[in-house]
Structure formats: structure tokens, C-alpha cells
N, C-alpha and C positions, 0 to 999 in steps of 0.2 A: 957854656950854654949856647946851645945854635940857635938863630935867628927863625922865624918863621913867616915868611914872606906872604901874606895876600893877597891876592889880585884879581884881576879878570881877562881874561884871555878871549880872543876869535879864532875858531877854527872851521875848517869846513871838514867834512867827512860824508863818505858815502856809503849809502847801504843801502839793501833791499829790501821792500819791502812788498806785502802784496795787499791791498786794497781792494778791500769789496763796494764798489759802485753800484747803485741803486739795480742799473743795469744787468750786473753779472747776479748779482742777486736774487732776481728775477729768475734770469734763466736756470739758477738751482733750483728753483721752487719749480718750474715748469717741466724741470724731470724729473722731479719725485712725485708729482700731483699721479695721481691714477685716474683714470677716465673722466668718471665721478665729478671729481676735484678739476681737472684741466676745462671741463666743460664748465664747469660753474664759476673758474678764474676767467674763462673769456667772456659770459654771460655778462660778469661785470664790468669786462674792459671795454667792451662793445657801447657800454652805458655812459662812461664815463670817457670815451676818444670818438666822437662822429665821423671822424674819418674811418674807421674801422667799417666791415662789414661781412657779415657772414652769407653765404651761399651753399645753401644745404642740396640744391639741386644740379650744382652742376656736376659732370660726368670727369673722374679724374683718368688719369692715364695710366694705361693698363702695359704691364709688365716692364715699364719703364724703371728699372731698382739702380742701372749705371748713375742715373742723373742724380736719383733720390741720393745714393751715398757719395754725393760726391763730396768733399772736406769741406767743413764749416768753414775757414781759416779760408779756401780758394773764393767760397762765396760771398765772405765779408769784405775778403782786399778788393772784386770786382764792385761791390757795392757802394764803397766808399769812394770810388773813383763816380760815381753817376750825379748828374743835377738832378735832382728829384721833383725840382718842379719841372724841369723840360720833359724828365720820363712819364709823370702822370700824365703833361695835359695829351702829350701823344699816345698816351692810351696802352702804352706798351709795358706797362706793371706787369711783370711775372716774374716772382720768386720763385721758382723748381715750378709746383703744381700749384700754383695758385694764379690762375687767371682771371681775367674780367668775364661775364659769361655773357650771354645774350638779353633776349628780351625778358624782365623779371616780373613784366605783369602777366607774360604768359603759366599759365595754371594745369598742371595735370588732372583730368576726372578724379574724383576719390572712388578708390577702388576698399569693397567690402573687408578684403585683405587686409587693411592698412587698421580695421577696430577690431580691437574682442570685448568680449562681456567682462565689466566686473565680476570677481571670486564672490561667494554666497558667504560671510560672517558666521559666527556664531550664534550672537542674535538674532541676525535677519532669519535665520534657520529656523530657530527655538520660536518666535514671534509669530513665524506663518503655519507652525504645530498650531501655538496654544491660539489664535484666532479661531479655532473652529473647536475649543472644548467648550462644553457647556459649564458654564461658571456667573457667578452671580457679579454684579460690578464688582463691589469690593475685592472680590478673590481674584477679579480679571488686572486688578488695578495691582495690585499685591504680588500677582503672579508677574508682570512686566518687570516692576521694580528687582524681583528674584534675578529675573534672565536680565537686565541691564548692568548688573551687579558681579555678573560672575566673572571668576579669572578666565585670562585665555586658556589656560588646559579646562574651563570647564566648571572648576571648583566653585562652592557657596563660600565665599570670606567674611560673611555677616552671618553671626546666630538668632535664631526664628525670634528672640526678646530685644534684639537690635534693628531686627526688620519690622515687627511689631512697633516700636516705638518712634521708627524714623516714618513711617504711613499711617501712625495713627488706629489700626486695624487688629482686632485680639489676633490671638497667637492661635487661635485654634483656625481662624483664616489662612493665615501664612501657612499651617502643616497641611492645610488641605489644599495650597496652592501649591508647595513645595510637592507632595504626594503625585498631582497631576502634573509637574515638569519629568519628577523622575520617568514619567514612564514614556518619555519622548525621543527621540534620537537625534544626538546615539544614544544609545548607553548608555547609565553611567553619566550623567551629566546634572548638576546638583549635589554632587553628593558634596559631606562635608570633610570626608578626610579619605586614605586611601583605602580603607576596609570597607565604604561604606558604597564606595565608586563598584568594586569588585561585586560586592554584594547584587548589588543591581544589577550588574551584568550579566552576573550567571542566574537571576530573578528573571530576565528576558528570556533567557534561555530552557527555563525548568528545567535548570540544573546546580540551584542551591539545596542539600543535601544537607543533616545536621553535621556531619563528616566536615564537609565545604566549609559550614560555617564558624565549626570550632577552630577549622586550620588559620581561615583569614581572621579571625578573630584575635588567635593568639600565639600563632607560629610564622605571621608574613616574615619575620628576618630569621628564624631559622631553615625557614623555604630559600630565603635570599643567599641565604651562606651555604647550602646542601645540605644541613644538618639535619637526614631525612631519618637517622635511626634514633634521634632525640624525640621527631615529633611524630614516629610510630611508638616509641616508648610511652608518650604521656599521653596519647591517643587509644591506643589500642590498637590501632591499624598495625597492619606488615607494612614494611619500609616499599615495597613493591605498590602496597595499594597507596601509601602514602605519594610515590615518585610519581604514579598517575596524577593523582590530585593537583602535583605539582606544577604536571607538564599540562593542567587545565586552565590554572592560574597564570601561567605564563602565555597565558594565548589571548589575553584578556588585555583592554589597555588602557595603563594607569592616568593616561589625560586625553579622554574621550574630545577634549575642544581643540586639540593643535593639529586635527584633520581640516579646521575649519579657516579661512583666509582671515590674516592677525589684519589689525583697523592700520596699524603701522604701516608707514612706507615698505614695500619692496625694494631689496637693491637685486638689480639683476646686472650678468658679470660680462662684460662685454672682453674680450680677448683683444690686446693690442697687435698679437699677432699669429699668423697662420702658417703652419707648419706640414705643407705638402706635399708628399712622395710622388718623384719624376725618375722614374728608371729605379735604379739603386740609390737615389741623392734625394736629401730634402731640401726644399725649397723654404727659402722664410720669405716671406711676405706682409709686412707693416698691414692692419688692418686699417685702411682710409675711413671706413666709419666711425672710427675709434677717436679720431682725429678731428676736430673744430677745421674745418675750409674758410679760411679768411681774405680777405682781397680790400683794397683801399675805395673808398664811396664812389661811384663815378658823379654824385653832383656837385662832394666836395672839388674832387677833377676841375668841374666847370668853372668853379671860384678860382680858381688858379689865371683865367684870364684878366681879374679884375686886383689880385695881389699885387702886381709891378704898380698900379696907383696906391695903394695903401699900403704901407710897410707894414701897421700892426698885425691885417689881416694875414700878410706873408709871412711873419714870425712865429703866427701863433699854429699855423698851416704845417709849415717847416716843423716844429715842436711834436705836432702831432703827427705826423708823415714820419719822424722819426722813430717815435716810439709806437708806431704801428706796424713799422719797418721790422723794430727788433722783436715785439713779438712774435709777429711771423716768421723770423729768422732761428729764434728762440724755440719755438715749436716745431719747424724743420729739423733742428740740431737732436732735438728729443728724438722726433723719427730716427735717425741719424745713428743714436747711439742707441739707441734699446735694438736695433737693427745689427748690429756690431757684434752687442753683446749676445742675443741670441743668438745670433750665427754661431756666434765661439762655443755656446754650450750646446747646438745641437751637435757640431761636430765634435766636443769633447763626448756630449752621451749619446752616439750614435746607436751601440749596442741597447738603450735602452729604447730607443724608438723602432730596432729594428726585431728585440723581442720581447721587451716588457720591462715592471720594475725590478722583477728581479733582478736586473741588471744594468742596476744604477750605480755609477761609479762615486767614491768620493770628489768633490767639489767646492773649493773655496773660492770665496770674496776675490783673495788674491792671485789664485791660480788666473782668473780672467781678464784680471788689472795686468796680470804681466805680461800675457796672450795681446792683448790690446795696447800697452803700451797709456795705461790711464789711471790713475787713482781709485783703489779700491772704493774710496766715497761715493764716485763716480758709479761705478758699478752696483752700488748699491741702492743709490738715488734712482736708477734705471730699470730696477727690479722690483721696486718698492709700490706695491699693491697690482702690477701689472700682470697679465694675463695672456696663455698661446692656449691656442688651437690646433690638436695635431690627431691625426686616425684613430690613436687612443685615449681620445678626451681632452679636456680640457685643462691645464691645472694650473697654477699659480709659478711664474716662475721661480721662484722660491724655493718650489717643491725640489732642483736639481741642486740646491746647493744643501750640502748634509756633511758631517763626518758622518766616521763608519770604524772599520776593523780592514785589519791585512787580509789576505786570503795566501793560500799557503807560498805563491810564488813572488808576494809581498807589495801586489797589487793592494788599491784604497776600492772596497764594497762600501756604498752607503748605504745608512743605517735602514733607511726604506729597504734597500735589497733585503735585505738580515730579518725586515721584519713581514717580508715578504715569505721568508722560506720558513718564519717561523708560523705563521697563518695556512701553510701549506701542512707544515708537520702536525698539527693542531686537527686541519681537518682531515688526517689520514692516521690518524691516533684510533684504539680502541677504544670507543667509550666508557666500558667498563673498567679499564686499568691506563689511564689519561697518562701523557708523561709528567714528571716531573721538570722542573728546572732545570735540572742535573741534566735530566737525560735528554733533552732536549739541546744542553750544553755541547754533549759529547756524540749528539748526530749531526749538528752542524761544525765540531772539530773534523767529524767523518770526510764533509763536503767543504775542509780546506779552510773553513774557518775557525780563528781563535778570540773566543767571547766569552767571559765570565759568566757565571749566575747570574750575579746580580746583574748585568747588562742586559741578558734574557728576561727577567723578572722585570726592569722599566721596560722594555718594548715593548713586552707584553702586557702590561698594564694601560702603558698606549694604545697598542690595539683592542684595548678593551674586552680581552680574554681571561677570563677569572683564572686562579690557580688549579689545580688540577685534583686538590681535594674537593673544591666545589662544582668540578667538571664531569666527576664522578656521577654515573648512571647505575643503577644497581636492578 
């Protein structure tokens, strides 16, 4: 029987490893943040580092992009080399574009340009109607509570014995207050379900018909599906007169309030960057508005002459000069690389900027990580709720990365292209004999591509193009 030895042993061993410091940390967060988010992270850092400082007005430097892209890694090894208190108190802070500006009590005029009008609500709308109906108090008091109550598209979500008993008011009040919103505009607003919205509508119009209102009454989803020889069968109508009816009902609209400005926030999309045609080349250009302008206090500056007496003041100075430092350096780097990475994809999808979606290539995560020389997380983090600006719109960068299908020389079409030619075939289709899946299939085998039905049939359900038995006009 052998022995078995226990002990404890010292050894040393090496390995790698990679650590995430509060620091690096940070700057993940700060290029995934989209606008939105980047402004509302420095909102707070501003609150919480006094040395920090924003400068909304001052003027950045124009077509300067060498300096902008120049390597994070070159900008950091010089900055680790600087006394930071000898750089501030000389005044000579500037990270790339971030300098000290001038006089900040000076004040531009306000100019009318700079306001618009708040949007007009739903309410506010319905409110400045019914002020001028003639109505007794109760029914005025009655009728508020109606239009206070309604969904954003418009809808009643309370029944006239629920609104009766939350005001205290008979019910024959409520129908005679209800009676006087319906007839206000838009349209259609009050009702209590979708038959009831329609109805109204084509009531403003005099053009509810007993025809009209057997259809909405009791064929809306056979209307919705094209099953128009069902509902001239059980009608009496010709499938012709019935298709009119149809094409009546369809002109009408089913949430009369989402015309109106929702009480919710607005997000409106700011582009981080601009995408504009110089000769035959596009040009990217980092959008500076997009972008928080930060710069270090000049009063804390001032306190820098009184630091060399007070250490703690100096420590706590130092502390904060550093991590104001890396913010700003932090948000440079973002410029940096969303800069990069755009670049790579307009010049990978030049063809599409040069003549549309249709010709939009396939595009991965990592096609751009190996172009660049960076972790697709990387790339991802970079793209992530971000925004260009380019002659044909604006769109998400996102929108360039897709699979897709071969085309016959065994190039990668993205899937946008595909559903591009399929939105083309669609609108050059005879209405009366629509294509099918199929043949739909074997017109784009025609132009070189190979896609399945069923690959047709989700695109086109994305594009929100019904099948082609309910495409059918008769």
C-alpha cells in the first residue's frame, strides 16, 4: 500500500488576466450610450465632479478630422506624461477639441428661431370644441370627464354606467354628452369600439348607407381578409359593389386621436454622424452636436494656486482633474471609433449610397471587427442606438448590417435589397391577378437570386404586404 503524502506547498505562477477597472468600465458604457443616454450620463457627472464643465457655445473646429482620429493609445501615453496641476493653472487644457472659451457672461440675443409652439393634444382640441356647445352644467361637467378619459387613439374605455357613477350624473346625461362629442373633430372620436368609430365617420360624411352599415357591422374581418365574394353572398351586393364599399372603409381612420400630439415625451433622433458626397467620395463627419463639449472649471483652475498649502485640497483636486480627464478622453475615443466604424461601412456599402437600397450588400458584426482590427463587441457597442445622416435619409446604423441570400455570381444581397425588389414587384403586379409567393420566387431567381417561399413570405410580411389572395381586386 503506498503512502499518501500531504502537504502544502509555495508556488508562483503567471497568468493573464484582464480586469475590468471602474475606469475601463466607464468608457464601455460611454460607447454604447446613444445620444439620449450620453447626454443624460454627463448631466450627471457634471453634478457630481465640479471641476467638470460644459460649453454649449463655444464654436468647434471645422474640418479638422486628422487631429480628431488620431489613436487613443498616442493621446493617452502624451497625457500621462503632463503635471496636471501645472497644465491647468497655465490655462492650457485642451484635449483635441475641447478648449477653454472666452467670456461666459457674454450672452447671445434670443432669437424667435430658437422657440416653437407646443403640439395641440387631444384634449386640448376636444376642450376648445365643447366650450362653445350649448350644454347645461352637469352635461358640461360630464362631457369633460368623457374627453379627459379617452385613449390616445381617441377611444371611450369607460361605459356610459361607469361614467354615470364615477360623476354622480344619470346616464341619460352622459349619452347626451357623449352624442355632442361625437360630432366633433375628428371624426370618429368617442366611439366605443371600431364599428362604432367608422360609423361616425361615414355619419359626417352622409355616407352611412344601410349597405355601409350591415358591412361594418358584420363583415369588418371579412373586408380585412378580401373575403369580398362571402360578404356579397350574404349581402346581396355584387362582389364589385361590395369592393367599393370596401375601398370606402379603407379610407377612413381607425384611431381618429394618434393625429393628435401624445402628452408623452418626444424622442427626436439626433444623427451622430453626417454622411456627405464630395466629388465621387463621401465624406463622414462626427456630428459635434451630438456630442457633450466639456472642458475643466476655470475657478476650480484658480484654486490650484492655493493647493501647494493644503494637501487635502490638492488630492481631492488631483482626483477630480483625473476623472474629468478620462471622461473627456473617454468620449473622444467614442468619437474615435464610431468614426472608424463608419468609415468601414460607407465604404463597404458604397453602392448603396450611390444608388439605393436596393443595393445593399450583406454585412456582419465581424466583417467590420476584422476591417478594423477590434472586437466585434466593439463594433457593436458603436452602433448601438446610433445614427447618420446621409442625401437619402437618415437611418439607423444598424440598418447596414443584415444577412441576405447569394445572387447568381455568389456575391452576399442584404435582406433590405430582396425586400426592396420585392416591394417593387408588388407595386408593378396586376391588381387583379396579384402574384403569388411562387412566382414571386421565380422572378427574383430571374434577377440572379436564389430565395425560398418561405423567405418571400417573411419579408413580406415585414413589409407589411398582405398575400396575394387578399391583394386581389376584382
Amino acid at each position: 500500500m503506498n503512502d499518501i503524502r500531504l502537504g502544502f506547498d509555495l508556488t508562483i505562477e503567471q497568468s493573464q488576466k484582464l480586469v475590468m477597472t471602474p475606469e475601463l468600465i466607464q468608457a464601455i458604457q460611454i460607447l454604447q450610450f446613444n445620444t439620449q443616454e450620453l447626454n443624460a450620463f454627463v448631466q450627471e457627472q457634471l453634478l457630481v465632479n465640479p471641476v467638470l464643465e460644459q460649453d454649449q457655445e463655444q464654436e468647434r473646429q471645422d474640418g479638422d478630422d486628422s487631429e480628431s482620429a488620431q489613436p487613443a493609445e498616442n493621446r493617452q501615453e502624451e497625457n500621462e506624461k503632463l503635471d496636471w496641476k501645472e497644465f491647468i493653472r497655465n490655462g492650457s487644457y485642451d484635449d483635441i477639441s475641447y478648449r477653454s472659451y472666452g467670456n461666459r457672461d457674454e450672452e447671445k440675443p434670443d432669437a424667435y428661431e430658437r422657440y416653437v409652439t407646443n403640439e395641440v393634444t387631444l384634449p386640448e382640441h376636444l376642450m376648445f370644441q365643447y366650450q362653445f356647445a350649448t350644454v347645461d352644467k352637469g352635461c358640461r361637467r360630464v362631457g369633460k370627464y368623457i374627453i379627459e378619459s379617452l385613449d390616445e387613439n381617441g377611444y371611450m374605455t369607460s361605459s356610459v354606467e361607469e361614467i354615470a357613477k364615477a360623476t354622480g350624473i344619470r346616464e341619460e346625461k352622459v349619452c347626451e354628452a357623449l352624442d355632442i362629442i361625437h360630432g366633433f373633430d375628428p371624426a370618429g372620436v368617442g366611439a366605443r369600439n371600431l364599428a362604432e368609430c367608422l360609423r361616425l365617420q361615414l355619419e359626417a360624411k352622409n355616407a352611412l348607407t344601410p349597405q355601409m352599415d350591415e358591412i361594418i357591422g358584420k363583415h369588418l374581418e371579412d373586408i380585412a381578409n378580401n373575403r369580398l365574394a362571402a360578404v356579397a353572398k350574404d349581402t346581396g351586393m355584387t362582389v364589385l359593389q361590395v369592393q367599393e364599399a370596401a375601398d370606402v372603409i379603407r379610407t377612413l381612420e381607425p384611431k381618429p386621436g394618434r393625429q393628435f400630439a401624445s402628452e408623452m415625451e418626444t424622442k427626436y433622433v439626433i444623427p451622430d454622424v453626417i454622411i456627405e458626397k464630395v466629388n465621387d467620395e463621401y465624406a463622414v463627419i462626427i456630428n459635434d452636436s451630438s456630442t457633450p463639449h466639456l472642458t475643466i472649471s476655470s475657478y476650480y483652475r484658480s484654486l490650484l494656486g492655493k493647493a501647494e498649502q493644503d494637501q487635502q485640497l490638492a488630492d481631492y483636486l488631483s482626483e477630480r482633474v483625473s476623472s474629468a480627464n478620462w471622461l473627456i478622453k473617454s468620449i473622444e475615443q467614442r468619437k474615435h471609433t464610431i468614426y472608424n466604424v463608419v468609415s468601414a461601412v460607407v465604404k463597404y456599402q458604397k453602392d448603396f449610397f450611390d444608388k439605393g437600397s436596393k443595393y445593399l450588400r450583406t454585412l456582419t458584426l465581424k466583417d467590420i471587427a476584422e476591417e478594423l482590427g477590434i472586437h466585434e463587441s466593439t463594433v457593436s457597442r458603436s452602433i448601438n442606438g446610433k445614427y447618420l445622416q446621409c442625401p437619402r435619409g437618415v437611418y439607423e446604423i444598424k440598418y447596414f448590417f443584415s444577412a441576405g441570400v447569394s445572387d447568381y455570381v455568389g456575391e452576399g444581397v442584404s435582406s433590405n435589397s430582396i425586400k426592396e425588389f420585392i416591394k417593387e414587384i408588388v407595386e408593378g403586379e396586376d391588381r387583379h391577378k396579384p402574384y403569388s409567393d411562387q412566382a414571386m420566387v421565380d422572378i427574383l431567381k430571374e434577377k440572379g437570386f436564389n430565395i425560398s417561399r418561405r423567405t418571400v413570405a417573411k419579408y413580406r410580411d415585414e413589409l407589411g404586404i398582405l398575400s396575394s389572395s387578399k391583394r386581389k381586386r376584382y
